[in-house]
C-alpha positions as CSV (number, residue, x, y, z in Angstrom):
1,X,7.8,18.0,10.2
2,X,10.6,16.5,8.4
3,X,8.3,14.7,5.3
4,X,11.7,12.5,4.6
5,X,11.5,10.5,7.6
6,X,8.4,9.0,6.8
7,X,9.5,7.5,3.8
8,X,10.5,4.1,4.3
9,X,13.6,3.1,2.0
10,X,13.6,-0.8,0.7
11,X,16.7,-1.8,-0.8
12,X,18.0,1.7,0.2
13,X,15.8,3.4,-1.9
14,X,13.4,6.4,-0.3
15,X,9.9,5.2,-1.0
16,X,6.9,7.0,0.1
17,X,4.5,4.8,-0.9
18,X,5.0,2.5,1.9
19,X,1.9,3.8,3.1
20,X,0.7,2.0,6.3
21,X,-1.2,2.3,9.8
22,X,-1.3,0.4,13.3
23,X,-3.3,-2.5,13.2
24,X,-7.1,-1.9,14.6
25,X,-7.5,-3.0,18.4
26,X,-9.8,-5.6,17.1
27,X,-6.4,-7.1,15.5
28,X,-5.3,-9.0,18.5
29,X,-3.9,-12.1,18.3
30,X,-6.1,-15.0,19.0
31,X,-5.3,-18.8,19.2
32,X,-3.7,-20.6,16.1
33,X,-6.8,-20.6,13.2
34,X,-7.0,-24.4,11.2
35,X,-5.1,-24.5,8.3
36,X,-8.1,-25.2,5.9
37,X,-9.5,-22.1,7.3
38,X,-6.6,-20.1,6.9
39,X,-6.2,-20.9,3.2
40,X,-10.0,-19.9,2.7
41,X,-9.7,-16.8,4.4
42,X,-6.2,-15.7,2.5
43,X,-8.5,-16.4,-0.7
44,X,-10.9,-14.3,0.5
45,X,-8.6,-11.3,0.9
46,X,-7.0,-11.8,-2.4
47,X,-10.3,-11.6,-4.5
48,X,-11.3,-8.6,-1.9
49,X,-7.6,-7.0,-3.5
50,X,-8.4,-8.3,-7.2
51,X,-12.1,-7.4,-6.7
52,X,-11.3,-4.2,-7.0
53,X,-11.2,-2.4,-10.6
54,X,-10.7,1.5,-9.6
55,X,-10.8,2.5,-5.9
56,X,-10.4,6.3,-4.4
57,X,-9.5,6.8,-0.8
58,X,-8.3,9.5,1.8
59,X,-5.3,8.3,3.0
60,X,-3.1,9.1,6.8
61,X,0.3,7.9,6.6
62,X,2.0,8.0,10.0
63,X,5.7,7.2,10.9
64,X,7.6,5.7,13.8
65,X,7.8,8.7,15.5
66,X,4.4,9.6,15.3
67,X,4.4,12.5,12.2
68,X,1.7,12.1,10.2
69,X,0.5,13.5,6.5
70,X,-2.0,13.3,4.1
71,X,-3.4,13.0,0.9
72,X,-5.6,11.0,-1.8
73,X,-4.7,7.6,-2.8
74,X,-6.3,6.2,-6.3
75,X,-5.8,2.9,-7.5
76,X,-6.7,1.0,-11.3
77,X,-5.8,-2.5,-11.9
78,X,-3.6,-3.7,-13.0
79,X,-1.2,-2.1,-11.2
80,X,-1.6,1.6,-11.1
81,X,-1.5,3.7,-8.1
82,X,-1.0,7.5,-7.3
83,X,-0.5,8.9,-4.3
84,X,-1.0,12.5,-3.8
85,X,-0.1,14.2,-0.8
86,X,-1.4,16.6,0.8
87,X,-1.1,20.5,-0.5
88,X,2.5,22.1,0.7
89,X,4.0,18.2,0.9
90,X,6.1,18.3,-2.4
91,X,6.3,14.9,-3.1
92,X,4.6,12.3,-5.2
93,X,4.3,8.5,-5.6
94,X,3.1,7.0,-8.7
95,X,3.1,3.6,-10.4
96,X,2.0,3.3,-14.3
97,X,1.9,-1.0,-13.3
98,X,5.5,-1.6,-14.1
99,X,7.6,0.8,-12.0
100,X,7.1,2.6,-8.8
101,X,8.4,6.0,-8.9
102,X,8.9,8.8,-6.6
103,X,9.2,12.3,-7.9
104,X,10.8,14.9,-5.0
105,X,9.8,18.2,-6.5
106,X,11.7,20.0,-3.5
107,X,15.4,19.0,-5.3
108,X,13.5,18.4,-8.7
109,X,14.5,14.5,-8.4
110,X,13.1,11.1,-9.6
111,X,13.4,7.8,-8.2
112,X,11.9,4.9,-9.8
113,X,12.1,0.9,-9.1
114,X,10.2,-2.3,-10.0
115,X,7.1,-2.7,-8.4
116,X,8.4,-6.4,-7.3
117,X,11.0,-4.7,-5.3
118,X,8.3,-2.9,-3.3
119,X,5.8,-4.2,-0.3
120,X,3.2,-2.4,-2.8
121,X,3.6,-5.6,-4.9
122,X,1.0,-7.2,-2.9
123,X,-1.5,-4.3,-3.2
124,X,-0.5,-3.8,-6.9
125,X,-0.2,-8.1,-8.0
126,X,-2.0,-9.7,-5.2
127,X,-2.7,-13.0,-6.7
128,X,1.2,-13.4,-7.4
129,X,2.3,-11.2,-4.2
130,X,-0.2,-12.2,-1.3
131,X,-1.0,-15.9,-2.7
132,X,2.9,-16.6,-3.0
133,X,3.8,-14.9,0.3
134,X,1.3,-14.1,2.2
135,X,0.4,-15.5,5.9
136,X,-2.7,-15.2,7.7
137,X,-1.7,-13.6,11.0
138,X,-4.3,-14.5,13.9
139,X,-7.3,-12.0,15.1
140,X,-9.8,-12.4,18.2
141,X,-12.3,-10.8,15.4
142,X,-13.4,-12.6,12.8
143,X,-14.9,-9.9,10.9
144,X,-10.9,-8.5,10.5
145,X,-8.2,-10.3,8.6
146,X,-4.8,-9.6,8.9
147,X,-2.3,-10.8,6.3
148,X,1.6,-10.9,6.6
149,X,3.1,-10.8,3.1
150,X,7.1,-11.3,2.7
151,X,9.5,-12.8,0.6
152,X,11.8,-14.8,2.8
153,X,14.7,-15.0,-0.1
154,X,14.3,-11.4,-0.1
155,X,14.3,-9.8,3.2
156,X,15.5,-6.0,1.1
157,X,12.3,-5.8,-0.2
158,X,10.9,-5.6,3.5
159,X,7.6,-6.7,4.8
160,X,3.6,-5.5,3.9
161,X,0.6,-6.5,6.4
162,X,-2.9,-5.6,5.2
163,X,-5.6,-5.2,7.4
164,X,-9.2,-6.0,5.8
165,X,-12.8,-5.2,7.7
166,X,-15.4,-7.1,6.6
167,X,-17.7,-4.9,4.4
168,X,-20.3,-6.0,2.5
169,X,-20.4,-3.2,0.2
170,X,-16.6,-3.7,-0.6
171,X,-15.6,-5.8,-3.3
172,X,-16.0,-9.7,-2.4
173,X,-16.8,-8.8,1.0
174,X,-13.8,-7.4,2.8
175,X,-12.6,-3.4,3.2
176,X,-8.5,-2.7,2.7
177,X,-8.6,-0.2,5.7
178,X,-5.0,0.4,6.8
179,X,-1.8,-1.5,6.0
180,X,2.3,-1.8,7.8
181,X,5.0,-1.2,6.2
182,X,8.4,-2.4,7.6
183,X,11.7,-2.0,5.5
184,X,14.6,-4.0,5.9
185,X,16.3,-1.0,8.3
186,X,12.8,-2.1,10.6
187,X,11.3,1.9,9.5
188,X,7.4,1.4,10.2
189,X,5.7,3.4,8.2
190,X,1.7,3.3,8.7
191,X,-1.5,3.8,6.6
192,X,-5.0,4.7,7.2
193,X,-7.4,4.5,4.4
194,X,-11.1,6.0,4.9
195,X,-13.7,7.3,2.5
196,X,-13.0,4.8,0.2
197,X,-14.9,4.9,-3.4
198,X,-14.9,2.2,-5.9
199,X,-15.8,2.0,-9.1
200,X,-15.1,5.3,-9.9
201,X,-14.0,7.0,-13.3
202,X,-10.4,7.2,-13.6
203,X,-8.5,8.4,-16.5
204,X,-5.3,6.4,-17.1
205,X,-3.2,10.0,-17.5
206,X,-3.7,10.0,-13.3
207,X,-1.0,7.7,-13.6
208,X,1.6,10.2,-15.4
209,X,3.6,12.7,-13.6
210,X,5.5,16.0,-14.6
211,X,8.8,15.5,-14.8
212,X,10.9,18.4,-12.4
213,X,14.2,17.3,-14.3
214,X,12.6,18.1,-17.9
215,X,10.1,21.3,-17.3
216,X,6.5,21.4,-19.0
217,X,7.0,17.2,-19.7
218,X,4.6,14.8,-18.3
219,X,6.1,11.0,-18.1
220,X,4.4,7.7,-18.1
C-alpha cells in the first residue's frame, strides 16, 4: 500500500491527519430540518466536541481508493491530538494546540502548519470552527447528526463533516464516530473511530515528538 496516497494535502501541504470515514447508512438525507431546530442540534454537537476533556480511540483511516491503515488516536483539549499509526507505518501526526505537524520518519522530514489551516480546526476549536462554519446537513435518523464545516473565503483549507451517534455515555449526549475529509484537490480521506475512552490519563509529553532531523531530540 502506498501510505502517501492517503494523506490528504490542504493548501498543498501532505497532511495525514485528515482522518475520516463514509458516512453511516443511517446518514441519508432526509427533508429540510427547521431552522430553530438546526441551530439547537449544531449546539448540541459542539458541547458533545467541547464536552470532551481527554478522549482515546482506535482509529481506520481509509482513502479514495479504498487503502486503509490504522492506529490510536488521543485527544486533550485544548487542542492537542496524536495520531499514531499503526506499527511498520512510519509516520506521525501531532498537534501541541497551536500547530499541526507531520513527522515522515521514512525521509526523516517535518511538516508543520497552523491548526486553522486544517479541517482538524473544528475537532481541535469547535466553538470557533464548527459554530462559525459549520452546517447541519440533513439525516432520516435522528439519533445521527451530521455537520458540514467549511470556510467559504477559504476553500484551500478544504472541508471536515463530523458524524455524531447519539450516546448517552458520551460527553453531552452525542458519540464523534467517523468524520470526511475533502481537500481542495477533492482527495477524500475517511475515518472510523471505535473503542473510544474518555476521561482518561494523559500526560501532556504524548503531544511531543522525536525529531528525525535532530537525533535523540523530542520537540514540542
Amino acid at each position: 500500500m502506498n501510505i502517501k496516497s492517503l494523506i490528504a494535502k490542504p493548501a498543498g501541504v501532505a497532511f495525514a491527519a485528515a482522518l475520516a470515514v463514509g458516512l453511516p447508512t443511517a446518514a441519508l438525507i432526509a427533508p429540510a430540518t427547521p431552522l430553530f431546530a438546526q441551530a439547537g442540534q449544531l449546539d448540541s454537537a459542539v458541547a458533545a466536541l467541547r464536552g470532551i476533556s481527554t478522549m482515546r480511540a482506535d482509529f481506520t483511516q481509509t482513502d479514495r481508493k479504498g487503502q486503509s491503515i490504522g492506529g490510536v488516536m488521543t485527544l486533550k483539549r485544548p487542542g492537542k491530538i496524536r495520531f499514531e499509526y499503526e506499527k511498520g507505518v512510519p509516520l506521525l501526526v501531532v498537534s501541541n494546540g497551536k500547530s499541526l505537524t507531520l513527522v515522515d520518519y521514512e525521509v526523516n522530514q517535518v511538516q508543520r502548519w497552523p491548526i486553522s489551516n486544517s479541517p482538524l480546526g473544528a475537532l481541535l476549536d469547535p466553538n470557533r470552527d464548527v459554530k462559525k462554519y459549520g452546517k447541519l446537513m440533513p439525516t432520516s435518523n435522528p439519533n445521527v447528526l451530521s455537520v458540514e464545516v467549511r470556510d467559504p473565503k477559504r476553500p484551500e483549507f478544504g472541508v471536515i463533516t463530523l458524524v455524531f451517534t447519539k450516546n448517552s455515555s458520551a460527553p453531552g449526549g452525542w458519540q464523534l464516530t467517523n468524520w470526511v475529509a475533502l481537500d481542495a484537490q477533492n482527495n477524500r480521506t475517511t475515518v472510523r473511530l471505535r473503542n473510544q475512552r474518555y476521561g482518561v490519563s494523559v500526560s501532556d509529553s504524548a503531544f511531543t515528538y522525536k525529531d528525525p532531523r535532530r537525533s535523540g531530540r523530542r520537540t514540542r
